[in-house]
C-alpha positions in Angstrom: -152.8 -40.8 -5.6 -152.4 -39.7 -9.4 -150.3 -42.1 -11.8 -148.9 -38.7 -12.3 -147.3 -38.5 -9.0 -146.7 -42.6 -9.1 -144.4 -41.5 -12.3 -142.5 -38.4 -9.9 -142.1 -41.2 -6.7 -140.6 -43.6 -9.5 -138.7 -41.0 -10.8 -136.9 -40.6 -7.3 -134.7 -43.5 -6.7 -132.9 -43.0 -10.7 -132.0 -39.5 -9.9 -130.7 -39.9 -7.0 -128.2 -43.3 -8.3 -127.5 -40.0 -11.0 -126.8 -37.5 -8.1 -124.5 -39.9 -6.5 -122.6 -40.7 -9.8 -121.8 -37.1 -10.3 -119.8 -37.4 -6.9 -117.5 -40.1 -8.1 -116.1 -42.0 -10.9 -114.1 -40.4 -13.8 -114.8 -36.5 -15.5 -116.5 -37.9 -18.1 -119.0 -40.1 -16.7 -119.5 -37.4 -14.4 -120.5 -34.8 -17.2 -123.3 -37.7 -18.4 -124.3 -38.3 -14.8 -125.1 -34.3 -14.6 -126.7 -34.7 -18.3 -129.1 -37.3 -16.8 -129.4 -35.8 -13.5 -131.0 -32.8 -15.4 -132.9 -35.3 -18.1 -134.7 -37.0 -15.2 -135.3 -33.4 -13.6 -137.2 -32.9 -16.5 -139.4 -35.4 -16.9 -140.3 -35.2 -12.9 -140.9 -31.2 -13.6 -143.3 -32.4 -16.5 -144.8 -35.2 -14.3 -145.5 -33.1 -11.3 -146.6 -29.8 -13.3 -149.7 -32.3 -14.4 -149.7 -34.2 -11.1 -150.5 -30.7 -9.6 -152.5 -29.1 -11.9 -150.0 -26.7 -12.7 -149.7 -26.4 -16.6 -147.8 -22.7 -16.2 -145.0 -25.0 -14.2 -144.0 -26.9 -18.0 -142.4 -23.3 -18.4 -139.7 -24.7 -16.2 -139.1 -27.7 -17.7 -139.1 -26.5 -20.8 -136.3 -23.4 -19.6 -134.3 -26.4 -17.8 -134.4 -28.8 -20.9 -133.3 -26.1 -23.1 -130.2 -24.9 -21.0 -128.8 -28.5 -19.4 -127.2 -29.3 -23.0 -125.1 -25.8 -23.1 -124.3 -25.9 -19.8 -123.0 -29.7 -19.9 -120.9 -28.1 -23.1 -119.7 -25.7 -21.0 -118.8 -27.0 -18.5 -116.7 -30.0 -20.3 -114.8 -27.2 -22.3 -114.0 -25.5 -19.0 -112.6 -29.2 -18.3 -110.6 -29.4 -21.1 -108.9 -25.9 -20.8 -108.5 -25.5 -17.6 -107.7 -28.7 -15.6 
């Protein structure tokens, strides 16, 4: 086994204590549960795309690093205005 893929099984147990956070608690801590949910889904993306060999697979990362921060915005203006 890879220290690559150690890094993605130690990932795990974090983003899943995120997952669970986005299910309950206040809006806001909520919103930053779903902004770390999608940090840590980075750096597991990044971790497994060299774990596997993959180095076309950082494309994804890269697209889902670039579009959690809008969406967070978003979706916390959608919040704001309508609920």
């Amino acid at each position: 086994m890879s220290a690559w893929l150690l890094t993605v099984i130690a990932l795990l147990p974090p983003f899943g204590l995120m997952v669970l956070m986005c299910s309950y608690g206040p809006v806001g801590r909520r919103i930053v549960a779903a902004q770390m949910v999608a940090s840590i889904g980075v750096l597991a993306l990044v971790a497994m795309s060299f774990a596997f060999g993959q180095a076309s697979s950082i494309d994804l990362a890269l697209a889902l690093g670039l579009l959690c921060l809008p969406a967070s915005l978003l979706y916390a203006l959608f919040l704001e205005r309508w609920l």
